[in-house]
N, C-alpha and C positions, 0 to 999 in steps of 0.2 A: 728316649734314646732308641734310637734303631734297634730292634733282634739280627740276630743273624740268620736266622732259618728266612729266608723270602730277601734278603737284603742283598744289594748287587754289588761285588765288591772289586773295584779292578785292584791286578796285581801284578806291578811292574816288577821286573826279576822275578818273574813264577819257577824259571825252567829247574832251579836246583836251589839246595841250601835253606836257610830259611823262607824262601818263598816259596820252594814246593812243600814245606814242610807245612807252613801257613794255608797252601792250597788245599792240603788234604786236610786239615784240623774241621776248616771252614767248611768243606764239602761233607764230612760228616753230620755237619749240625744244620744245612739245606741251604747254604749261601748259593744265590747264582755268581758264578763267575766269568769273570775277563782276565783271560791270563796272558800276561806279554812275557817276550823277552827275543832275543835275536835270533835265536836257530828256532825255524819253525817246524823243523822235523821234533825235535824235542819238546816242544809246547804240544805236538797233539798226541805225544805220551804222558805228559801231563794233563791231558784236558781228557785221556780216556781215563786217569786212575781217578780225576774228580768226579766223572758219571759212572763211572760203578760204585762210588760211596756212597751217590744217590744226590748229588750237585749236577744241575745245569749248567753249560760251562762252554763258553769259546774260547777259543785262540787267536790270538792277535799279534804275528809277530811285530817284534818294533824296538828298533835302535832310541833309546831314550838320549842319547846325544843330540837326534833331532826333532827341534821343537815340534816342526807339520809335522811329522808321525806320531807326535805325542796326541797330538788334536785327534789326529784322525781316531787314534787309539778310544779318545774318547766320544767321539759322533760311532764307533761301533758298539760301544756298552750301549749309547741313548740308543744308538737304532734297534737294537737288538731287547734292550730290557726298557725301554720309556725314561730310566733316569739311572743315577750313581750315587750310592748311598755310602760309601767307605771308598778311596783312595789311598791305597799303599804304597810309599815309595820305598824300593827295597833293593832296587839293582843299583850293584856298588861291582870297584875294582881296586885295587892296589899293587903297588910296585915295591919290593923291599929290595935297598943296596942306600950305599955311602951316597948322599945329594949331587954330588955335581960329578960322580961316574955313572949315572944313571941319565940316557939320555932326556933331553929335554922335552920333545915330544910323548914321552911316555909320562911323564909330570901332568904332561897335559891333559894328557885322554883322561887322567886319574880323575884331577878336578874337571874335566868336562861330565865326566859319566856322573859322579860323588855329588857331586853340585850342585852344575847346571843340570843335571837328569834331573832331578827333584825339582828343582826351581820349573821346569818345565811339565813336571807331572801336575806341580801347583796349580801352575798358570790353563792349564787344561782343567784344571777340575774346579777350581773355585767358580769362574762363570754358572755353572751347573750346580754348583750348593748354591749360588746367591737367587737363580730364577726359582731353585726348590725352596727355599729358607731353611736349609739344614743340609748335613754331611758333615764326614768325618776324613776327614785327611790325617794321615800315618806315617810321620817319616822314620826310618830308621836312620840313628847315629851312632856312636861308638863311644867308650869311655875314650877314646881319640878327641873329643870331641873337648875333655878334659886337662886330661895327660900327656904331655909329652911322648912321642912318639919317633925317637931316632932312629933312620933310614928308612923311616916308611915318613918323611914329613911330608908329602905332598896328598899322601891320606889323614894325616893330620889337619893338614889345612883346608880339605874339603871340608870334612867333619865337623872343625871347630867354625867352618864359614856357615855349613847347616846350622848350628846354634844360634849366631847373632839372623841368620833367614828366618829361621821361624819363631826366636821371639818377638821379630820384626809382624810377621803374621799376625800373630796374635794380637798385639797391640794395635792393629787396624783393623783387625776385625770384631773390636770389643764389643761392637752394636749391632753385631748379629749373632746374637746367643744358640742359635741354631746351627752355627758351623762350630766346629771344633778341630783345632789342629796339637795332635801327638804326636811326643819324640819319643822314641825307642832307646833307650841305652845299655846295650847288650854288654857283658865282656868279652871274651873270645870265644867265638861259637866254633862250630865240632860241623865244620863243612867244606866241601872242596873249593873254596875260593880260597882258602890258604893253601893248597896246594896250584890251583890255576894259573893265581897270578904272578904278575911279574918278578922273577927274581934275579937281581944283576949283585947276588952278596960272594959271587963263585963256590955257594956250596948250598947241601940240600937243606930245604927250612923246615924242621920242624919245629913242636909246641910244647911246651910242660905248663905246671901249673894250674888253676881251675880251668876245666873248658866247661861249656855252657852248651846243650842240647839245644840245637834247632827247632823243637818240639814246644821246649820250656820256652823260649822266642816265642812261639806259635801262638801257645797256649795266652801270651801277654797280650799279643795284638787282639787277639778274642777278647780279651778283658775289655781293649782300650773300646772296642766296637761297643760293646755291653753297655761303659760305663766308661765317656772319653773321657783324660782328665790330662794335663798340659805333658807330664812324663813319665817314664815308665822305666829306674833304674834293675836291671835285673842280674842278681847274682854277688855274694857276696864278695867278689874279686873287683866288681864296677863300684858300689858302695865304697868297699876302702880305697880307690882308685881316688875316687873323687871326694869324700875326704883329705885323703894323703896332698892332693893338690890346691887344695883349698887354707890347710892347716899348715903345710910345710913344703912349697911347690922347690925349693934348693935343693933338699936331700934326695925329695921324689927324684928332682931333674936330674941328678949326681944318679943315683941309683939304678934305673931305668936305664942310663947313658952306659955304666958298665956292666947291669946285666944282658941287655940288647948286643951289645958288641960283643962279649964272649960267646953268647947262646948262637948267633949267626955266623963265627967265625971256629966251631968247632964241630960240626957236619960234615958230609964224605964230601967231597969236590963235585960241583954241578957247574955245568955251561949254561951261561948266560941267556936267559931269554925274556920278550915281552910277558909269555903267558895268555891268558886272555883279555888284555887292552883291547886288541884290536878285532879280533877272532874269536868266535864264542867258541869253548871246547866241546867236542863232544861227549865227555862225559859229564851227566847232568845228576849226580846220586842227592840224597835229601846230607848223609854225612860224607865226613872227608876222613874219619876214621884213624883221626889222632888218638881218640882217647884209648884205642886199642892196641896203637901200638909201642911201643918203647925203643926210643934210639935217640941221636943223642939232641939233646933239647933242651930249653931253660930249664933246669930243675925246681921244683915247689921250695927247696933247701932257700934258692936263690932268693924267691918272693917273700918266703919267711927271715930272709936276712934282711932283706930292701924294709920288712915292714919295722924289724927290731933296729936297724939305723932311722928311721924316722921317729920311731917313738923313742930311743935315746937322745934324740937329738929338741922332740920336744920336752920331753923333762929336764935337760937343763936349760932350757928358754925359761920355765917355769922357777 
């Protein structure tokens, strides 16, 4: 298996969140990097804070929406480094409001970015593991990928389409034991994509409940580099997630359904906007700084109720 100290790792979504989070981890430990993402002013703040931790590192901006820029993305890693040993897909977007007052185009760009971004980081990189006989592809998913997901369902349905994608992967790629393709399945991470994105719920979104460090993210994708292995659930809120949905998907779905609708409909009033679908923001921080602040947001109460209606609800099944 690959090291990471000397290993070339491109990394789609670098500019913020956990993929600046992942870039600095890596740049500590002497990955050369390929860092993408859409604002190019913001990738070469990123591509300075990886060469003073003492990582090689370009920037490559690039809309992972389009396939050619994904190629090119990768004929600059080969040009620059001779080959690509790790591929991370990690640039995601989401839209949270009620499904059909959210317009339609914003559905879109969700599953073009969530998706087809991936599907196209794939398609750029496999070529490149199959002439090497090895590489390691990374995609991040979501316990979305799992669980039900109301008024974010068009991130649900990227998510859960990533899943049947790369068990698709895998099973065709059985006979090159040299490539290896990992999912990520984070719970709620602690970054500004929850505040970027789209919100059409007419009020401001915040989070309760376990949030999950972009770091602790980081630190996993380091593992998968080390040591790939097909997934990577992290956090004990995704574990019982994906449980909960496996063991008891009616209650989850019943519960999920009315803690989601109260938590989003009890925030100060906010106007409507795409967020970053379309427009990368300019603030590109590694958190989003939920977990410091307190106001009004799904309470832990609420999670620990959702968990005690599933497990009443399995012991009388029993």
């Amino acid at each position: 298996m690959p090291r990471i100290q000397g290993s070339v790792v491109v990394i789609a979504g670098a500019s913020s969140g956990i993929g600046r989070a992942t870039a600095q981890h890596l740049a500590r430990q002497g990955a050369h990097l390929v860092l993408a993402s859409r604002r190019a002013e913001t990738l070469e703040v990123v591509r300075g804070e990886c060469e003073r931790l003492g990582a090689e590192a370009i920037a490559v901006p690039t809309d992972v929406t389009d396939s050619a820029a994904v190629r090119a993305l990768a004929d600059a890693a080969r040009a620059r480094f001779g080959r690509i040993d790790v591929w991370i897909n990690n640039a995601g977007v989401g839209v949270v409001g009620p499904f059909d007052e959210v317009p339609i185009e914003e559905h879109e760009q969700t599953i073009r970015t969530n998706l087809l971004g991936q599907v196209n980081g794939a398609h750029a990189a496999l070529p490149v593991f199959r002439r090497q006989g090895n590489g390691v592809l990374i995609n991040l998913l979501s316990i979305g990928s799992w669980v039900p997901t109301p008024f974010a369902s068009s991130y649900a349905a990227s998510k859960a389409g990533l899943r049947g994608f790369t068990e698709s992967l895998r099973a065709e790629l059985q006979d090159q034991p040299g490539i290896h393709v990992c999912d990520v399945f984070p719970s709620v991470v602690d970054t500004p994509g929850l505040r970027h994105g789209a919100n059409r719920t007419g009020h401001r979104i915040e989070v309760g409940g376990p949030i999950t460090s972009p770091f602790e993210v980081a630190e996993t994708i380091a593992s998968l580099i080390r040591r790939p292995r097909n997934a990577a659930v992290i956090g004990v809120a995704a574990w019982a997630s994906r449980l909960a949905a496996t063991v008891a998907p009616k209650p989850l779905r019943w519960a999920v359904g009315v803690i989601m609708k109260r938590g989003l409909s009890g925030g100060a009033k906010a106007e409507g906007s795409a967020g970053n679908l379309f427009d990368a923001p300019e603030d590109h921080a590694v958190y989003g700084g939920f977990r410091k602040e307190v106001a009004v947001k799904v309470p832990t109460k609420a999670w620990l109720a959702a968990a005690g209606i599933i497990g009443f609800w399995l012991a009388r099944r029993r």
